[in-house]
RODO-2510 file (C-alpha; in nm, 4 decimals, decimal comma):
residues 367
     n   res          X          Y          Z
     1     x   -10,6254     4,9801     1,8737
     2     x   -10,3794     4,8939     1,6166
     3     x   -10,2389     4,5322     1,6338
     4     x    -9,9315     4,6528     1,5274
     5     x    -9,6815     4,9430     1,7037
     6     x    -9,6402     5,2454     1,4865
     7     x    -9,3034     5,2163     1,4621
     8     x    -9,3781     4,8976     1,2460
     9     x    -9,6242     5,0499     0,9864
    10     x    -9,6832     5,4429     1,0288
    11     x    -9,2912     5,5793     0,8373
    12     x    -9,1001     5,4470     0,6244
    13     x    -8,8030     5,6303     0,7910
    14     x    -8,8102     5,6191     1,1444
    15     x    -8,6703     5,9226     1,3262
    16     x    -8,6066     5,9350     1,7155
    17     x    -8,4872     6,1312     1,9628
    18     x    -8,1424     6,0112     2,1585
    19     x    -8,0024     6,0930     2,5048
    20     x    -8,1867     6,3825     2,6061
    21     x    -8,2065     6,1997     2,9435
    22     x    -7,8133     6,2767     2,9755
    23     x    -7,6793     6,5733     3,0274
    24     x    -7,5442     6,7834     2,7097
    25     x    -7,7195     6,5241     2,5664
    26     x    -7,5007     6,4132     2,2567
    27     x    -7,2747     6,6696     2,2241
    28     x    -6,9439     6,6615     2,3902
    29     x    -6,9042     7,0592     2,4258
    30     x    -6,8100     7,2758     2,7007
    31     x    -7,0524     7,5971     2,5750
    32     x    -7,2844     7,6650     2,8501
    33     x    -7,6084     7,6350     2,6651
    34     x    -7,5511     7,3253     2,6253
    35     x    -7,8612     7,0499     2,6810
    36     x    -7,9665     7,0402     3,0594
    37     x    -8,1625     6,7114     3,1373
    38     x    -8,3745     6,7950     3,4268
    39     x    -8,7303     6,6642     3,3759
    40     x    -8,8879     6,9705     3,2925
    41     x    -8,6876     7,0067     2,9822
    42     x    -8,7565     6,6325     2,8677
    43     x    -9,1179     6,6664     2,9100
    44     x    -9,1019     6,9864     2,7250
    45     x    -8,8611     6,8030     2,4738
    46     x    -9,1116     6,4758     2,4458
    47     x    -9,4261     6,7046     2,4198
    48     x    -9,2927     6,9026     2,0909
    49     x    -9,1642     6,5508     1,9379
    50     x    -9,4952     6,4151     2,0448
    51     x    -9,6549     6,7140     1,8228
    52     x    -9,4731     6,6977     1,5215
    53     x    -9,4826     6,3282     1,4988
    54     x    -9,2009     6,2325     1,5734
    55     x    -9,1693     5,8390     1,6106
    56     x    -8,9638     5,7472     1,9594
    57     x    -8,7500     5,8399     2,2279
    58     x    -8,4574     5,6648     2,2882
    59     x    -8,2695     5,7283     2,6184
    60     x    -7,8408     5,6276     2,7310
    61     x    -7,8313     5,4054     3,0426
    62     x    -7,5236     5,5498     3,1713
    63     x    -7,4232     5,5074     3,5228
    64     x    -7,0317     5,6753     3,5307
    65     x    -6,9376     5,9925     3,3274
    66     x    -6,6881     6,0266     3,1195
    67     x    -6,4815     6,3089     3,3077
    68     x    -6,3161     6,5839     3,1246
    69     x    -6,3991     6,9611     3,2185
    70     x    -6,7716     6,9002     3,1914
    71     x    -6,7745     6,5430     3,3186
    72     x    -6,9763     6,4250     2,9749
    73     x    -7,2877     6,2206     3,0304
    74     x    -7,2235     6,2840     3,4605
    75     x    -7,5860     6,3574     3,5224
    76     x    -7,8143     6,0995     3,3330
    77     x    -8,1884     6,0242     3,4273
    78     x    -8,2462     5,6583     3,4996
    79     x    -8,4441     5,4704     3,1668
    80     x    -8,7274     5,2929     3,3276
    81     x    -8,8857     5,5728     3,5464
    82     x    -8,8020     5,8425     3,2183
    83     x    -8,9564     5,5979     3,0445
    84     x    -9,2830     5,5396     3,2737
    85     x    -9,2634     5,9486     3,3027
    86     x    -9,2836     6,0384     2,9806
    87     x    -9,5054     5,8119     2,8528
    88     x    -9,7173     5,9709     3,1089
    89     x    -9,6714     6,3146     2,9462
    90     x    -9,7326     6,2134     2,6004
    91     x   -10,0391     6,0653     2,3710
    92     x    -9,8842     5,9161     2,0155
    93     x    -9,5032     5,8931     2,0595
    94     x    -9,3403     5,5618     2,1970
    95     x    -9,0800     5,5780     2,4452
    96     x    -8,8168     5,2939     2,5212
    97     x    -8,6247     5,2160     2,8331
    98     x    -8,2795     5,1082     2,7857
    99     x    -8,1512     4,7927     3,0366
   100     x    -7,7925     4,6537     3,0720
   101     x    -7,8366     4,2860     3,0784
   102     x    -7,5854     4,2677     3,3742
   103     x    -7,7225     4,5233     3,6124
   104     x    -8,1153     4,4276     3,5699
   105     x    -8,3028     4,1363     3,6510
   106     x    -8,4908     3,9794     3,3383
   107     x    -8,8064     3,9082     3,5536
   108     x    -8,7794     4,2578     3,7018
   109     x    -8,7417     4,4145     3,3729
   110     x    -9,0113     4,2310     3,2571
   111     x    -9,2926     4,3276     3,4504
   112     x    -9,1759     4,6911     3,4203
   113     x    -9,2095     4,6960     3,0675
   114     x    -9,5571     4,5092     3,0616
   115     x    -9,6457     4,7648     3,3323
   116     x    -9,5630     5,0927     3,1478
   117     x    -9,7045     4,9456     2,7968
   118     x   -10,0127     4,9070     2,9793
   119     x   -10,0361     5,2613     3,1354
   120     x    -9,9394     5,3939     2,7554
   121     x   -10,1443     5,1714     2,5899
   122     x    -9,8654     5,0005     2,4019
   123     x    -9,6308     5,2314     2,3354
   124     x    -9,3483     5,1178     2,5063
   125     x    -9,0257     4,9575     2,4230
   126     x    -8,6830     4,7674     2,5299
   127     x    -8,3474     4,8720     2,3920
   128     x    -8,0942     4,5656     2,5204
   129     x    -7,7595     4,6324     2,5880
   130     x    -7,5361     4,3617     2,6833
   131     x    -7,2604     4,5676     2,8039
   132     x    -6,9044     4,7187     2,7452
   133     x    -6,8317     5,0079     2,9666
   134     x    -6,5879     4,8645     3,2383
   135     x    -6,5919     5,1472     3,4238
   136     x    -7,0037     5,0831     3,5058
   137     x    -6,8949     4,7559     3,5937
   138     x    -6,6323     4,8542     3,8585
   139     x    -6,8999     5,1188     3,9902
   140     x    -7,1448     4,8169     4,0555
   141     x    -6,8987     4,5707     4,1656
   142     x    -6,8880     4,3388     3,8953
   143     x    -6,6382     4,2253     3,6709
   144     x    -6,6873     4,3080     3,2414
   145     x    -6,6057     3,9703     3,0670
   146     x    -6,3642     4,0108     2,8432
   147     x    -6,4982     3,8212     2,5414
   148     x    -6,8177     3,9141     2,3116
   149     x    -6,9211     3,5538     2,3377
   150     x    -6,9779     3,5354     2,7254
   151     x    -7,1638     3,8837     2,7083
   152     x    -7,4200     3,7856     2,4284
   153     x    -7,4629     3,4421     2,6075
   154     x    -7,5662     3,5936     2,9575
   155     x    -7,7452     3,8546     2,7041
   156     x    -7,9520     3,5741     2,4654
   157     x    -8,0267     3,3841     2,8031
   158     x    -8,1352     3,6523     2,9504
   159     x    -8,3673     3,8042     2,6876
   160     x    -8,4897     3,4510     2,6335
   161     x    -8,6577     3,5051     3,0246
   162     x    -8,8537     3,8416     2,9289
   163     x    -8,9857     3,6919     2,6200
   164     x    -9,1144     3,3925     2,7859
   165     x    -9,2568     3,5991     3,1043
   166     x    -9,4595     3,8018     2,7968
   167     x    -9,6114     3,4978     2,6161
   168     x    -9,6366     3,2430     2,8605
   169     x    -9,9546     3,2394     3,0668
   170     x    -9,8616     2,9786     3,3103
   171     x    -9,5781     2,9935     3,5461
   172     x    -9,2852     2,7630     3,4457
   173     x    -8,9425     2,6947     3,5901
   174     x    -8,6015     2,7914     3,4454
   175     x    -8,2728     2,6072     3,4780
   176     x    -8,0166     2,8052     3,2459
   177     x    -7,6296     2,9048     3,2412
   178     x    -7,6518     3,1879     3,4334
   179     x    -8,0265     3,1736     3,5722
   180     x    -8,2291     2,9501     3,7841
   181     x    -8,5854     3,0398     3,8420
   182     x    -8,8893     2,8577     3,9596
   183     x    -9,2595     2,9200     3,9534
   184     x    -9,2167     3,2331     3,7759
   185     x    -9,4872     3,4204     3,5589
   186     x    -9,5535     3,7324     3,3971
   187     x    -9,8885     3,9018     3,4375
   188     x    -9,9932     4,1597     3,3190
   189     x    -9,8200     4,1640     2,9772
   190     x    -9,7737     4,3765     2,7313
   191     x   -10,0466     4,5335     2,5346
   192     x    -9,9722     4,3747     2,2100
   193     x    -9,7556     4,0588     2,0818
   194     x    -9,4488     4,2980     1,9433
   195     x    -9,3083     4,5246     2,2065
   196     x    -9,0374     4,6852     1,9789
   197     x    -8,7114     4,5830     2,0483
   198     x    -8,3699     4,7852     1,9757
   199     x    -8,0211     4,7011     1,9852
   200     x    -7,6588     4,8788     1,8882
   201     x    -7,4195     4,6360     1,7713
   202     x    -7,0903     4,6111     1,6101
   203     x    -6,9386     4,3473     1,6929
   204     x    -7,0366     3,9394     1,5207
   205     x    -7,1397     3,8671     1,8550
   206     x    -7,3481     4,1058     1,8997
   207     x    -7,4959     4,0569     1,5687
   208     x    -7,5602     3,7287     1,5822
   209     x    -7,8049     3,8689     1,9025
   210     x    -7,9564     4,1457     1,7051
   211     x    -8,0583     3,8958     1,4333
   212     x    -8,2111     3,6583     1,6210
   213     x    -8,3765     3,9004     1,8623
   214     x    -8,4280     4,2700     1,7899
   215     x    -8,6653     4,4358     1,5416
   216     x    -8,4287     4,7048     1,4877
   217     x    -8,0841     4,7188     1,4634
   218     x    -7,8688     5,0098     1,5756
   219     x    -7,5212     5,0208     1,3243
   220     x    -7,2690     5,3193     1,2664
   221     x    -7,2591     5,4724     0,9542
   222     x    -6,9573     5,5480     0,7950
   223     x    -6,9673     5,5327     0,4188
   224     x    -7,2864     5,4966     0,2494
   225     x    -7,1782     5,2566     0,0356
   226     x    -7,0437     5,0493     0,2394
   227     x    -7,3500     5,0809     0,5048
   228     x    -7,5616     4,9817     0,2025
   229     x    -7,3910     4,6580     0,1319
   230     x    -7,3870     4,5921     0,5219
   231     x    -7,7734     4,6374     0,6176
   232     x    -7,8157     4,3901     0,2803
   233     x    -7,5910     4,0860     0,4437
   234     x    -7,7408     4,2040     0,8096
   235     x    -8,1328     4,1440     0,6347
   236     x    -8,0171     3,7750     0,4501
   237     x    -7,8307     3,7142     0,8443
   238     x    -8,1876     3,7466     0,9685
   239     x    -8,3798     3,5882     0,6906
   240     x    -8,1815     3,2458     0,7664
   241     x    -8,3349     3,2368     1,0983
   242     x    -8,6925     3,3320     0,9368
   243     x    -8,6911     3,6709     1,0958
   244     x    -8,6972     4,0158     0,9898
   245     x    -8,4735     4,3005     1,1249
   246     x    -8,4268     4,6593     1,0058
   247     x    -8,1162     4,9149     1,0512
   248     x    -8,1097     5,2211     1,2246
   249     x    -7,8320     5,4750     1,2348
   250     x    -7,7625     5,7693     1,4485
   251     x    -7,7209     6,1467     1,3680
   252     x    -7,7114     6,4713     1,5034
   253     x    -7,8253     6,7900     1,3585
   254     x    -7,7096     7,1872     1,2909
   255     x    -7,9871     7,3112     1,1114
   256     x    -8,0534     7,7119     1,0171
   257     x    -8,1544     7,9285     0,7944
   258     x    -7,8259     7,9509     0,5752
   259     x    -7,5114     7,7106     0,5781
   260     x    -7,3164     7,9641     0,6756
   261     x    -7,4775     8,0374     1,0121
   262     x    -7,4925     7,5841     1,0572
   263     x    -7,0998     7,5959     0,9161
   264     x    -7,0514     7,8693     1,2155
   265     x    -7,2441     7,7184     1,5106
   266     x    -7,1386     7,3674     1,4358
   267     x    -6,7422     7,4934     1,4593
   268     x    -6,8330     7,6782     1,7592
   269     x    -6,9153     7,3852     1,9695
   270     x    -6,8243     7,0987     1,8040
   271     x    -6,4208     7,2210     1,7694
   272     x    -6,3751     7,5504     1,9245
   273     x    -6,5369     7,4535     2,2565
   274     x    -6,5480     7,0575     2,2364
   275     x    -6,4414     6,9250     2,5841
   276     x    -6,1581     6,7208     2,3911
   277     x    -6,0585     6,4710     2,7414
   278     x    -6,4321     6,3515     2,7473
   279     x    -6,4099     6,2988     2,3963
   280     x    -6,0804     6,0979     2,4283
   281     x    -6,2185     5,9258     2,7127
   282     x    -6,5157     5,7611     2,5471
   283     x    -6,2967     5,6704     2,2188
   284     x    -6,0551     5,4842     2,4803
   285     x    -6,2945     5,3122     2,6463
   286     x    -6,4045     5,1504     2,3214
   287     x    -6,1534     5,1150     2,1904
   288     x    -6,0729     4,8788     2,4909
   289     x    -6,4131     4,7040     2,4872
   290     x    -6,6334     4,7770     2,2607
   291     x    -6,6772     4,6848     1,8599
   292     x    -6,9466     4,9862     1,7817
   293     x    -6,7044     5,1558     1,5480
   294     x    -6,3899     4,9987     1,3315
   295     x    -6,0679     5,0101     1,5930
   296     x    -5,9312     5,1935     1,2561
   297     x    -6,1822     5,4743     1,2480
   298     x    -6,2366     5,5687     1,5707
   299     x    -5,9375     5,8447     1,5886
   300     x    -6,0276     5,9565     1,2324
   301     x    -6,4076     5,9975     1,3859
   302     x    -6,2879     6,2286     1,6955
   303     x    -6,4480     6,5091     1,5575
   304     x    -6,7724     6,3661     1,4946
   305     x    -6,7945     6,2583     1,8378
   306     x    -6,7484     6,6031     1,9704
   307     x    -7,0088     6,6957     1,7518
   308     x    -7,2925     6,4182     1,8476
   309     x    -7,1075     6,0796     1,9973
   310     x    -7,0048     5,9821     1,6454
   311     x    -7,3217     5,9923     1,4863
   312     x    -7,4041     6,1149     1,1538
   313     x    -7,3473     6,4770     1,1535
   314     x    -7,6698     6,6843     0,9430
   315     x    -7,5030     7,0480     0,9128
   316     x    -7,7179     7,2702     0,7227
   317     x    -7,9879     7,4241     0,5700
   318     x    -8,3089     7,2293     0,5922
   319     x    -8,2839     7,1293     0,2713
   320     x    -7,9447     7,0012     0,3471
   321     x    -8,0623     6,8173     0,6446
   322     x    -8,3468     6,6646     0,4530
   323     x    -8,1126     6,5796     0,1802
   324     x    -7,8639     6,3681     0,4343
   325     x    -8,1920     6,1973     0,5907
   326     x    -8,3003     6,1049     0,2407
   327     x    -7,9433     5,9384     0,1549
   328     x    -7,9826     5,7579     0,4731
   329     x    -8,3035     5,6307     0,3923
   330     x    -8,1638     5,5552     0,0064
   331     x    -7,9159     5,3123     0,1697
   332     x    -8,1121     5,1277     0,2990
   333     x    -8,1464     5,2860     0,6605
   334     x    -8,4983     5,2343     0,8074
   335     x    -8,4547     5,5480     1,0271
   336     x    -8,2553     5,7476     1,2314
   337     x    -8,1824     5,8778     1,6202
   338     x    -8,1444     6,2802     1,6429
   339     x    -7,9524     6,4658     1,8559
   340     x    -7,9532     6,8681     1,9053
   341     x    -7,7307     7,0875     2,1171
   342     x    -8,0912     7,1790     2,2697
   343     x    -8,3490     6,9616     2,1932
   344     x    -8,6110     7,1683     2,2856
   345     x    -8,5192     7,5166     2,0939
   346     x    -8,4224     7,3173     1,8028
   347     x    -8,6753     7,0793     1,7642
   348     x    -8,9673     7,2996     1,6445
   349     x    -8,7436     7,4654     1,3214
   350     x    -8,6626     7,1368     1,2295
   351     x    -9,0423     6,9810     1,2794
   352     x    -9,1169     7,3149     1,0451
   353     x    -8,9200     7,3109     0,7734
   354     x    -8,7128     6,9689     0,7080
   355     x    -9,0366     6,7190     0,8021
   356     x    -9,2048     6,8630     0,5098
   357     x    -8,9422     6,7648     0,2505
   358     x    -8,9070     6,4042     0,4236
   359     x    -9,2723     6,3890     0,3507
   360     x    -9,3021     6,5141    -0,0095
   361     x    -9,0419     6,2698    -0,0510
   362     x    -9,2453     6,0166     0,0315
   363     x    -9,0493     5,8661     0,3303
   364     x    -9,2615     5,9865     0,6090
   365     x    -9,6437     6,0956     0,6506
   366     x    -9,7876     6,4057     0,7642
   367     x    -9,8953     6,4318     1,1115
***
């Protein structure tokens, strides 16, 4: 076995799959094809990415929807057990959980990681989120701090536990801010030294934590230029602390024969029949407490978040798709997420005829 995860050495643009655990996925549409996430259409979903080489899944923790006719993101599959699941389903592909700091014990989280790495044989991995969705909060009976600062402090500390519980092989006491442990130990651990570690931030908080602890960082993109300028002062952020981070982006993706057909489906769902109050909804809310996206942009965006949650939008031919991925990947981006309106009927005419061009390109290697 490798002593490196693939998603360190195998592309040089990374692409994932995001939120297929939720339901309709990414897109904020009332149609009713839209994605269903019961299990049988994630495994199918992780057994085609699995195929065409595909490099991760990448799943929302979300606990409340966002309301609005279809009550967006109402229906999610918990991240750990997907996770453990999938993993299970699937030989080359990793598959991260995603854990809110606040709602999951670092010595809990811990052993579940080190537990499904093992039954995977290392392909697991941890996206961290420290938190910004009040209305989560409220549903667990806790209160969001306000400020960046207190988040990412209860976040560093608390990251600072699983790392320890992987490397350390004796058990050792803790006396923190906002954790007091004793006698505690991690066994087993993970398969290798590097369980890859993910993180969306926005804010210089949250920064400041992806630098210092995540492999890859999750930023929007708005303008290239502008993104490529931004991943160069995130890398020289990193090398001051002697570590190395890369940027990842997210997208979502229309892709068919002609542009016209793309042009038509993508106005279909995206504007025609885009549930408009979720979308509102999950601008307000961060807006209110969240940096992800410039205060400034985030009305201008509303369309792209009908379309895929703000991500990139890749509306197309495949060689227009390709094209957008290859920009990406010019500015600097070490990969992206993908999100269809169904994963699973999309997936395979994208594998087909856009992975081909990625890889003449030179950006990503054949399966």
């Amino acid at each position: 076995m490798s002593d490196q995860n693939s998603l360190f050495t195998r592309n040089q643009f990374r692409l994932g799959l995001f939120s297929a655990n939720c339901s309709s996925g990414m897109a904020v549409t009332k149609i009713p094809e839209r994605w269903v996430n019961n299990w049988e259409n994630n495994i199918k979903m992780a057994q085609i990415a699995d195929r065409v080489g595909l490099d991760f899944l990448l799943p929302i923790a979300r606990w409340v929807g966002y309301g609005g006719e279809t009550n967006f993101h109402g229906s999610v599959l918990e991240t750990m057990t997907w996770a453990a699941g999938l993993l299970a389903k699937t030989e080359n592909i990793n598959v991260f959980a995603t854990m809110h700091t606040a709602f999951n014990h670092p010595g809990v989280v811990a052993k579940q990681i080190a537990t499904i790495d093992q039954m995977s044989g290392g392909r697991a991995g941890l996206n961290v989120v420290c938190g910004w969705n009040k209305p989560e909060y409220e549903a667990f009976g806790l209160d969001l701090p306000q400020d960046h600062a207190s988040r990412y402090r209860y976040g560093q500390e608390w990251f600072d536990i699983v790392s320890k519980l992987w490397s350390e092989e004796m058990p050792f006491n803790w006396d923190g801010e906002f954790f007091t442990l004793k006698d505690t130990y991690g066994d087993p651990r993970p398969v290798r030294d590097n369980v890859p570690i993910f993180n969306a931030a926005g804010s210089p908080e949250g920064r400041e934590f992806a630098t210092s602890n995540a492999n890859f960082l999750f930023t929007s993109m708005i303008e290239l230029e502008k993104s490529r300028q931004e991943i160069k002062d995130l890398k020289v952020q990193a090398a001051a602390k002697g570590r190395e981070i890369d940027m990842l982006t997210f997208s979502y993706v229309v892709c068919r024969p002609t542009q016209e057909e793309a042009d038509e489906y993508h106005q279909y769902y995206a504007r025609e029949n885009a549930d408009w109050a979720a979308v509102d909804n999950i601008i307000n809310l961060m807006f209110q407490h969240a940096q992800s996206f410039p205060p400034e942009m985030l009305q201008s965006l509303r369309e792209r978040f009908a379309g895929g949650h703000g991500g990139v939008p890749l509306v197309g031919t495949p060689e227009v798709v390709a094209d957008g991925l290859i920009k990406l990947h010019e500015a600097g981006f070490a990969g992206t997420t993908l999100a269809f309106v169904n994963y699973a009927e999309e997936l395979p005419y994208f594998a087909e005829t856009v992975l081909p061009i990625l890889e003449a390109a030179g950006i990503r290697v054949p399966v």
